[in-house]
N, C-alpha and C positions, 0 to 999 in steps of 0.2 A: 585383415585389417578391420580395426572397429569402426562400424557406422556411427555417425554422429548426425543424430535429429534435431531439429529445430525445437523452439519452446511454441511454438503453433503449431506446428506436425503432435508432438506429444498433449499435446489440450486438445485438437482436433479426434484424436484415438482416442483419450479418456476419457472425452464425450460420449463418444460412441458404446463405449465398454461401460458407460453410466444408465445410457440410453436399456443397454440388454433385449435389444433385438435382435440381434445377430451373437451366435455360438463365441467364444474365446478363440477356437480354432477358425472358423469363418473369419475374424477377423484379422485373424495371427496371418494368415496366407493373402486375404488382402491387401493390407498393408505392408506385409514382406517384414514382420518384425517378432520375435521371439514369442511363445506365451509366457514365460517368466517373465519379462521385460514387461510385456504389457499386463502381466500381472500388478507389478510393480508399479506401475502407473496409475493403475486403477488406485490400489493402496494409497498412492499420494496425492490422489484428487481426491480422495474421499478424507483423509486427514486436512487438506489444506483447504478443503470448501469453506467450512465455521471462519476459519481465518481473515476468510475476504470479508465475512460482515463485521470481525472484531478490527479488523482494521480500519474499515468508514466510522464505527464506533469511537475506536479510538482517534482519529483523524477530527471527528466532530468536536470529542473535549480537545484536545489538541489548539483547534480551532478558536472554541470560544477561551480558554486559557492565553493566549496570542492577543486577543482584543482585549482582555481586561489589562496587559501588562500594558499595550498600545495606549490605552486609556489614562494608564499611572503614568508611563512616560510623558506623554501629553499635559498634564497635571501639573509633573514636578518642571518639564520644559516655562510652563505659565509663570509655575512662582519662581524659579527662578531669573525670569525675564525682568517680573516687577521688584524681587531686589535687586538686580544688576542696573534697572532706571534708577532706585532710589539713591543707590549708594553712588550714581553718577552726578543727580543731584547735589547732594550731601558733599560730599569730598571736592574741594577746592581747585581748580583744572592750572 
């Protein structure tokens, strides 16, 4: 049967396998987990590091792209307020 690890069990060991203090094998028999496996883990911590800063990156314009729209909507909510009084004005009840 295959083990199935956690996504904090596998970031806890990619740590460690980032760290390189301890041999691939020392760690393979501590953890009780493949060296291919945590080969491969290493591999995808190390590709998916950059990602976590392009993502607060991207989350920042994200961000400020979100307030300028909140901004328009806001805008166009006003003027339409003041023609919706005038034309209540205007038109005959």
């Amino acid at each position: 049967m295959k083990k199935v690890y956690t996504s904090a069990f596998k970031a806890q060991v990619a740590l460690e396998l980032l760290k390189e203090e301890k041999t691939l094998a020392q760690l393979s028999s501590e953890y009780e987990v493949g060296t291919t496996v945590l080969c491969a883990w290493r591999a995808i911590a190390r590709k998916g590091l950059a990602s976590l800063y392009e993502r607060r990156d991207n989350l920042a314009d994200q961000q400020a792209a979100h307030e300028k729209q909140l901004e328009d909507l806001y805008a166009e909510i006003g003027r339409l307020t003041t023609q919706l009084n005038w034309l209540k004005k205007k038109l005959p009840a």
